[in-house]
N, C-alpha and C positions, 0 to 999 in steps of 0.2 A: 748738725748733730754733735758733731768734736768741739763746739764752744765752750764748752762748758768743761771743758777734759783739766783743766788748773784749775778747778773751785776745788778749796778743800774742807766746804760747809756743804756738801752735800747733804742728803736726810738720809734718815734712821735704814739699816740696812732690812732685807724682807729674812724669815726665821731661814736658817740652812734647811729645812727638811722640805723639801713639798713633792709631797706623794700624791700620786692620782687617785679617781676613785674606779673602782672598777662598778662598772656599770648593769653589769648582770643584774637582773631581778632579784635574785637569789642573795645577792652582798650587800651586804651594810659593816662591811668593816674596811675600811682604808686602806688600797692595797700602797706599800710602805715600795719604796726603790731598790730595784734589784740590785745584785750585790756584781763587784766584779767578776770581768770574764776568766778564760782562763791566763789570758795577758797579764793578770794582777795591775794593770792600770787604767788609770780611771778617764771621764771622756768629760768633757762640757758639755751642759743642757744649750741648745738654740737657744734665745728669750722672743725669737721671729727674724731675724736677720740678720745675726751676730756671729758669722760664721766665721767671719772676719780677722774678729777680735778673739776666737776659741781658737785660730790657728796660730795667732801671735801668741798668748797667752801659754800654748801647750810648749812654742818653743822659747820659750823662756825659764820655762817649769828643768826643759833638760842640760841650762846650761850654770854649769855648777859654778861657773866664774862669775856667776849671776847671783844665784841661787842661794849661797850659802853665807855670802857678807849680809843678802835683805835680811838674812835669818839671823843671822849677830847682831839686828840688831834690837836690845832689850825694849820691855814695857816701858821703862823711864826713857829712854832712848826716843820713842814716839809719842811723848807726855801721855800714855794712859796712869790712869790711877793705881795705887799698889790692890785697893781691893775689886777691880774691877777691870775687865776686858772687851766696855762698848767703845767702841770709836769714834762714842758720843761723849765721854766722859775727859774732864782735866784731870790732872794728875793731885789737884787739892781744890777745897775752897779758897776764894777770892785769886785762884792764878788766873794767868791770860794768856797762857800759852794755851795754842791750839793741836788738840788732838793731831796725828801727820795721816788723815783719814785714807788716804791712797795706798802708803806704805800698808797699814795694821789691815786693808782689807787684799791688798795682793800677799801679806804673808798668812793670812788666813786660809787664802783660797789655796796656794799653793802645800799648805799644810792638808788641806783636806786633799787633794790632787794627791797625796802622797800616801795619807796613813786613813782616811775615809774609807769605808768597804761599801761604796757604793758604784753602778756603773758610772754614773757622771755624777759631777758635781755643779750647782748654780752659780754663774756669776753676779746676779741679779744686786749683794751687797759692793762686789767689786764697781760694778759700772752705778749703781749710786754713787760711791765716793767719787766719781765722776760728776756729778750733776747732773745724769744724763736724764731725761722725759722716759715717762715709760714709750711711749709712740717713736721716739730715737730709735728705739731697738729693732724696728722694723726698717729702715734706713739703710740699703745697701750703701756700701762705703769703702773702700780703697786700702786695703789692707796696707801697702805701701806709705802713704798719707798717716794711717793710724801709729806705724810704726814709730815715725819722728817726732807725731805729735805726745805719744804715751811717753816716749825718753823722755822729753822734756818735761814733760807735768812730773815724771818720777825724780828726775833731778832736780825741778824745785822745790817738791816736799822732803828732800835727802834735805836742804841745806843744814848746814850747822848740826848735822849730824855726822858722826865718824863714818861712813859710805857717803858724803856729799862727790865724790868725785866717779861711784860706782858705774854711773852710763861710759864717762870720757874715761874709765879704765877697761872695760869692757871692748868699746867698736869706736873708739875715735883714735882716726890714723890721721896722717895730713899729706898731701904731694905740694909738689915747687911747679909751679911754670913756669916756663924760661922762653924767654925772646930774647934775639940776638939781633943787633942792628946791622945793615950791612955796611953801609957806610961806613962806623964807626968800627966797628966790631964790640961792641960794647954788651958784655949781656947780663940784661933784667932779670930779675929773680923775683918772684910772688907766692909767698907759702898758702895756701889755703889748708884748711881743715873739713876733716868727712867722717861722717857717723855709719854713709854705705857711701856705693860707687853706681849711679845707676851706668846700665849698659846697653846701647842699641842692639837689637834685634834684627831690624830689616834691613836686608842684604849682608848679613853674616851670618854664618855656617854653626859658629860654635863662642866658648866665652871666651878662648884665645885668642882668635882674631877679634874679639871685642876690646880686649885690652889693648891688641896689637896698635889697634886704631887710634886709641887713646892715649899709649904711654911707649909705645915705640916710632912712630911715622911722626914726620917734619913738617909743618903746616907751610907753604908760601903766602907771605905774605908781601902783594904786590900788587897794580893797577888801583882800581878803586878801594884796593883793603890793607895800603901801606900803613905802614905804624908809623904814630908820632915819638920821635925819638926828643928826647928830653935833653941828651948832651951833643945835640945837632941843631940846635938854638929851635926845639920843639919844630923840625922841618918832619915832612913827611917822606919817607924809607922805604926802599925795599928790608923785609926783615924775617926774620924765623922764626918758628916757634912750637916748641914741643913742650910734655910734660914727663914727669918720673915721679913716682911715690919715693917719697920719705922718712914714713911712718907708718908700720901693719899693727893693728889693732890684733887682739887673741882673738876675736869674732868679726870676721868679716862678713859682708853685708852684700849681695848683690841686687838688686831691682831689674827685673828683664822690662824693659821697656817695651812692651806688646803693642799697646792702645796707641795708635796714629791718628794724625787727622788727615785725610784723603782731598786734597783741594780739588780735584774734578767733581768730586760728589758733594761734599760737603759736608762728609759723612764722617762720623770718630769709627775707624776699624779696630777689632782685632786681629794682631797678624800673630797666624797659628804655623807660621812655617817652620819646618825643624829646625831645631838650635840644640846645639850639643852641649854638656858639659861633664869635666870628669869629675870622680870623685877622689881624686889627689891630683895638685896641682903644684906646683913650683912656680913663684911667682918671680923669683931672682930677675929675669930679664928688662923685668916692669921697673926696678927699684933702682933706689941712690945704692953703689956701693957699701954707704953706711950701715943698710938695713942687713942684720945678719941672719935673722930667722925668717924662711921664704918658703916653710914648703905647710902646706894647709889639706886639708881634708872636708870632703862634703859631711855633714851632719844634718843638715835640714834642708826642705823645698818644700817652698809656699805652691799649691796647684789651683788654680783659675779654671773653672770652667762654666761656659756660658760666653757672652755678648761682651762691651765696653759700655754697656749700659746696666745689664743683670747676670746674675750668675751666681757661682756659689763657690766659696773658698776650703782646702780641706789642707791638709800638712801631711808629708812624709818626714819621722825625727830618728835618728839614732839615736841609742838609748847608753851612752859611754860609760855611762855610771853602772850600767846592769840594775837598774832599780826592777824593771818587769822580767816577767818570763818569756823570755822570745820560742818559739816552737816552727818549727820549719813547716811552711806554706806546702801544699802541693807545688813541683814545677807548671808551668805554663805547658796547654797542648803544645805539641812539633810544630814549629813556623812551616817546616816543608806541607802536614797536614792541612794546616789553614789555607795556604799558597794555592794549593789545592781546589780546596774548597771552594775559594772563593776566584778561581781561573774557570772551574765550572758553571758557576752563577753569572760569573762576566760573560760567557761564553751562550750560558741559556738565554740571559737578557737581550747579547748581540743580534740572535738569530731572530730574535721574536720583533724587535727594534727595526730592523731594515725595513719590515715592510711598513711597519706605522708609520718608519721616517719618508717612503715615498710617498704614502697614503697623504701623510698632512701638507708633504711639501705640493700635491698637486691640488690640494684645496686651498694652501695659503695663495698660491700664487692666484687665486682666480678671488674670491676674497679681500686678505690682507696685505698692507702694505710693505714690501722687503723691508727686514732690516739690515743692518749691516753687523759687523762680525762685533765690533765694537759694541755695539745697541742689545748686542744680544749678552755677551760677558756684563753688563754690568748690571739689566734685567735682571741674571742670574747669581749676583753679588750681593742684588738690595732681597733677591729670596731667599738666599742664604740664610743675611746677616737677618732679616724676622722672623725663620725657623730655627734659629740658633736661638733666639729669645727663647722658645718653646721647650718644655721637659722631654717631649717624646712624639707622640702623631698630634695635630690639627687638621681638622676640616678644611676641604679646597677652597669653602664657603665664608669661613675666616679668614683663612689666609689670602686669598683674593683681593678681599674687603680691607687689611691691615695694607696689603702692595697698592693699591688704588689710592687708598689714603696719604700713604709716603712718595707717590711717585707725580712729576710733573706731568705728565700726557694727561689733555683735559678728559674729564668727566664724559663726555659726549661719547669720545672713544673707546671708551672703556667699558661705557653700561652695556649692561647685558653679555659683554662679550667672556664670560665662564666659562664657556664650551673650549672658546679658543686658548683660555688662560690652561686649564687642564692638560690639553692639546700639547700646549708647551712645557706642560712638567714631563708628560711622559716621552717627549722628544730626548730626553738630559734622562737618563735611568741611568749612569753614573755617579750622579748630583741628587737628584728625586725618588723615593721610596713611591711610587704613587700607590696606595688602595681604592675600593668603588669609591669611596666620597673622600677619603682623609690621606695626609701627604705627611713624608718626615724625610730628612735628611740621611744620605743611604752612612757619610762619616757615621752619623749619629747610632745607626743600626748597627754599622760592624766596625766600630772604635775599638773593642774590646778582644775582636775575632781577628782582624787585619791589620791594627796597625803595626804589629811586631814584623809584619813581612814588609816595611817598609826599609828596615835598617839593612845597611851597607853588610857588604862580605866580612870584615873587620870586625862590625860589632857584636855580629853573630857568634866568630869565635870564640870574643871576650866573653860573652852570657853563655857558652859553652862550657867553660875554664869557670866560671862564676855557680854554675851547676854544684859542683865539686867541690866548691872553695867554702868552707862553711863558715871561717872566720871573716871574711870579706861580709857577708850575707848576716851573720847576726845580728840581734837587736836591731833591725828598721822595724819600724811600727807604723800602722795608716792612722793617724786622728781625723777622724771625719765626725765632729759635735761629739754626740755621745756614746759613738762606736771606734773600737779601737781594735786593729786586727794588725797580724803578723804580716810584713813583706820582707822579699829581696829585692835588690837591686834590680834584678829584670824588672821588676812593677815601676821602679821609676825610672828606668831608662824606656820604659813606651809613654813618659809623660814628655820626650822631645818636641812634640809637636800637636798638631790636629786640634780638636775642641779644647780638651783637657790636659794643656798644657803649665810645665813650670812655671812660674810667676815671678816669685823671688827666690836665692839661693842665700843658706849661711854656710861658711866654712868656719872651721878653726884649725889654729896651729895646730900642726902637729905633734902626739905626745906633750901636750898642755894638758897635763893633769892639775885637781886639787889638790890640794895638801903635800902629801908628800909623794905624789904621784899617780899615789893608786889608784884603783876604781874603788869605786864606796860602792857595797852591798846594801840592801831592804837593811838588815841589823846597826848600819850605822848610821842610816838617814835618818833614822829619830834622832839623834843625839846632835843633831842639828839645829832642830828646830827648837825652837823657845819652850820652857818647859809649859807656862801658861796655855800656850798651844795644844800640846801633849797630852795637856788636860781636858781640854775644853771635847777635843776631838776623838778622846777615849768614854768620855760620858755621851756623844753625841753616838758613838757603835754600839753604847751598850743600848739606848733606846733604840739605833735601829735594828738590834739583834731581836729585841724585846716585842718589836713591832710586826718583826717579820717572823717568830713562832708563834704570836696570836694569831695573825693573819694564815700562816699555815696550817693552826689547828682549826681556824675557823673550815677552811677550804676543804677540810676534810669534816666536817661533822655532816653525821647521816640521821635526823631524828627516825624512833622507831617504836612500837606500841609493843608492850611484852604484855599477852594477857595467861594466866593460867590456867593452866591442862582441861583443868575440872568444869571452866566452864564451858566444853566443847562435847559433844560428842557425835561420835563420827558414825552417818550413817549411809549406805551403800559409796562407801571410797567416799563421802563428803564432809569437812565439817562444818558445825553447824552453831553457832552460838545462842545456847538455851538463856541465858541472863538477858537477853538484847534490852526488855522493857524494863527490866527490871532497876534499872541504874545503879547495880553492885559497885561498889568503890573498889579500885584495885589493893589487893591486899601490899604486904612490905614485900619491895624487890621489884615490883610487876608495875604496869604505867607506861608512860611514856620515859626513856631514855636518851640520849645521845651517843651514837655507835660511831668513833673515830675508826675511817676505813683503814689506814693504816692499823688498827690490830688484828692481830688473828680471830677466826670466828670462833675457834674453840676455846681463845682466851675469854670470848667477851660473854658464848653460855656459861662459860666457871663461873658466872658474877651469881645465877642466878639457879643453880645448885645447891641442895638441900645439905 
């Protein structure tokens, strides 16, 4: 699917507008895209599995170290034409410079992302200038992956343009690795270069000790893994070797490295175990003396949730600029009520559990073959990991059928055996949601109810203190495709762990502002953006203003028959129309009309008053 992501002869982009229709019997008029919530900012349409690419895409939209040199730069700048703004056109007859079709459609979309008065906007021209297939768009994909590959395609269509260096000024830092010979004492230096830093996940706590691991601890190197030392006539050494960053980028980058490959099973995991991180950090410890600015701030987090096969990508962003309206969230129920709550369900389940657990265990043993404790954990790993495929309940008759299929125990063993499969989900009512016929993961049920009672004494107080702290809590925003809603920081400190966990993290420097420091308000974002832009996207509001009071006056029309007084007369309380045969023509005023409900009744008889 990403092959294609450096063509910059993709085809013609699809129109910005596409409105559904509304399907009522009653409409025949196009219902046009509703307009922003009360967030005043705007969401990406899905195109079928681009959820990916809507969660990179939005944080890119908020980072103004990004944002505002794409926007410097002019139509000639990206060889468009003077009188034109397709990103199909040269800038004259017989040139051969090519349109920079990437750039004019990411400053497009982020233009309309900006000053468009719709809920969401379509990427469907952006990922053309990709080359992408329509059927690509359906293509789950690796948001991490799309990440390195987009820099790149956007820094080869920068070249030779004044932003040719905008990715490597944005997120390329470098570190040194150093080995030390022991022999010798002699020590090697190797600079490399990084656009992010990915960071292990399994068996650490939090992103400190991820770093720890990486830019503070001494590696031995000895036995089978001595170093060839080059000023030891290339003899092989005991040796050392550790790293330190050298260079912090104004956006740094983290990738949580979730997805494992499990060599007992064979199987790619995700590991959903809690990993912490804050949202200020000091990275001094990690770095060369030389680095003087070390202290950084969370801004964004990529959320995963779902398998290492499927799933679905969404973004938490700070919004530093103040571009939207951030409005304070309800707080979250009391962790102690939930705690609660759900000690009484554990508590109802336990009681009712004991005796099914004696019940099966005196049928398995006369039946089936023990397993062992081992046999039984990993059973209950491979049904995890293919009800974690799943959005919500499947059938035991499914799900049976997809474990049979994935599991090594022959056929023979298996057939027929349902009753027993069952048997053993409701043995696990900690793990198994069971209903009569259909089964879901109990995470899956109370992620949203229990996972806050899982944090530490600590971080409880901090989200206590965070309550209260309003400047701490503003501007986060949830982008989920074309819905975009207010959080705080409690909403993403319960994406530590479970299904729905963090994925990738961006920080920035601290107090790295634009310009001359400030925060840019809605009033001077325009003055950003190219005026061609300006234009394009103030003619594109007024058709969708224009779109949407036709469609609302449609929505409101009531046709209705007004016939006159005379030809009625009312006999015992009835009336009664004396013309019926006669096929009188209605006089002026009278007929059929259109009654718009929105007016008053007594404005609309004034119409037809004498």
């Amino acid at each position: 699917m990403l092959q294609g992501l450096f063509d910059e002869d993709g085809g013609d982009g699809e129109s910005y507008y596409q409105g559904t229709t509304n399907t009522s019997s009653k409409s025949t008029v196009e219902k046009p895209l509703s307009p922003r919530n009360e967030t005043n900012l705007c969401g990406l349409q899905n195109q079928g599995a681009t959820c990916y690419l809507n969660a990179l895409i939005q944080t890119l939209l908020f980072i103004p170290e990004f944002r505002e040199p794409l926007f410097s730069l002019s139509a000639k700048d990206l060889n468009l034409s003077s009188n034109s703004t397709d990103s199909s056109q040269t800038p004259s007859s017989g040139s051969t410079l090519k349109v920079r079709k990437i750039i004019v459609e990411l400053q497009r979309l982020f233009a309309e992302m900006l000053l468009l008065n719709q809920q969401a906007c379509s990427s469907i021209r952006l990922t053309d200038s990709f080359g992408w297939q329509s059927n690509e768009t359906f293509d789950h994909q690796d948001v991490h992956e799309l990440n390195r590959l987009l820099f790149d395609a956007i820094q080869k269509s920068l070249q030779g343009t004044k932003q040719s260096n905008l990715i490597r000024s944005c997120y390329e830092g470098s570190t040194i690795n150093y080995t030390q010979c022991k022999q010798c004492q002699r020590i090697f230096k190797r600079i490399e270069d990084y656009q992010d830093l990915p960071l292990v996940v399994q068996d650490s706590p939090n992103l400190h000790t991820s770093l720890a691991n990486m830019f503070t601890l001494h590696e031995k190197l000895v036995g089978d893994n001595q170093y060839r030392c080059s000023s030891c006539a290339n003899m092989l050494c005991d040796a050392e070797k550790w790293a330190k960053i050298s260079k912090l980028p104004p956006i740094l980058t983290f990738p949580l490295q979730r997805f494992v490959y499990d060599i007992k099973t064979g199987n790619r995991l995700k590991k959903t175990t809690r990993y912490e991180f804050p949202f200020d950090i000091d990275l001094k410890e990690f770095c060369e003396d030389s680095v003087i600015e070390t202290n950084y701030e969370l801004f964004a987090v990529v959320i995963h949730k779902g398998t290492c096969y499927s799933g679905h990508y969404y973004g938490y962003i700070k919004d530093i600029d103040q571009i939207g309206c951030w409005i304070r969230p309800p707080p979250p129920s009391s962790p102690a009520a939930k705690s609660s709550n759900k000690q009484k369900t554990s508590n109802t389940r336990n009681g009712s559990t004991s005796n099914n657990n004696s019940r099966t265990n005196r049928n398995s043993n006369q039946t089936d073959p023990v397993e062992t404790d081992e046999e039984i954990m990993k059973k209950i790993d491979l049904i995890r990991t293919i009800l974690l495929s799943c959005d919500d309940w499947t059938t035991i008759d499914d799900l049976f059928k997809t474990y049979r299929d994935n599991t090594t125990v022959p056929r023979g063993r298996t057939r027929g055996s349902n009753g027993a499969f069952t048997k053993f989900l409701r043995n696990y009512p900690e793990v198994f949601h069971v209903d009569d016929k259909r089964v879901r993961l109990v995470e899956q049920m109370d992620i949203d109810e229990n996972e806050i009672t899982d944090m530490d004494h600590e971080t409880l107080q901090i989200d206590k203190s965070l309550i209260n702290n309003y400047e701490n809590d503003e501007y986060w925003f949830c982008f989920d495709d074309s819905i975009v809603t207010c959080v705080t920081r409690q909403h993403i400190q319960r994406h530590y762990g479970l299904n729905d966990c963090a994925y990738m993290l961006f920080y920035r420097l601290k107090n790295h502002r634009n310009k001359n420091g400030s925060f840019m308000d809605c009033s001077d974002t325009i003055y950003s953006i190219p005026q061609w832009l300006i234009d394009e996207i103030t003619e594109k509001n007024k058709i969708l203003e224009e779109k949407r009071e036709i469609y609302e006056k449609y929505q409101n029309q009531l046709p209705v028959t007004i016939y006159p007084s005379e030809w009625f007369e009312v006999i015992d309380g009835c009336r009664l129309n004396l013309n019926n045969n006669n096929q009188v023509l209605f006089p002026d005023q009278y007929g059929e009309h259109i009654f718009d409900k929105r007016t008053k009744l007594n404005e609309f008889i004034s119409n037809f008053e004498v």
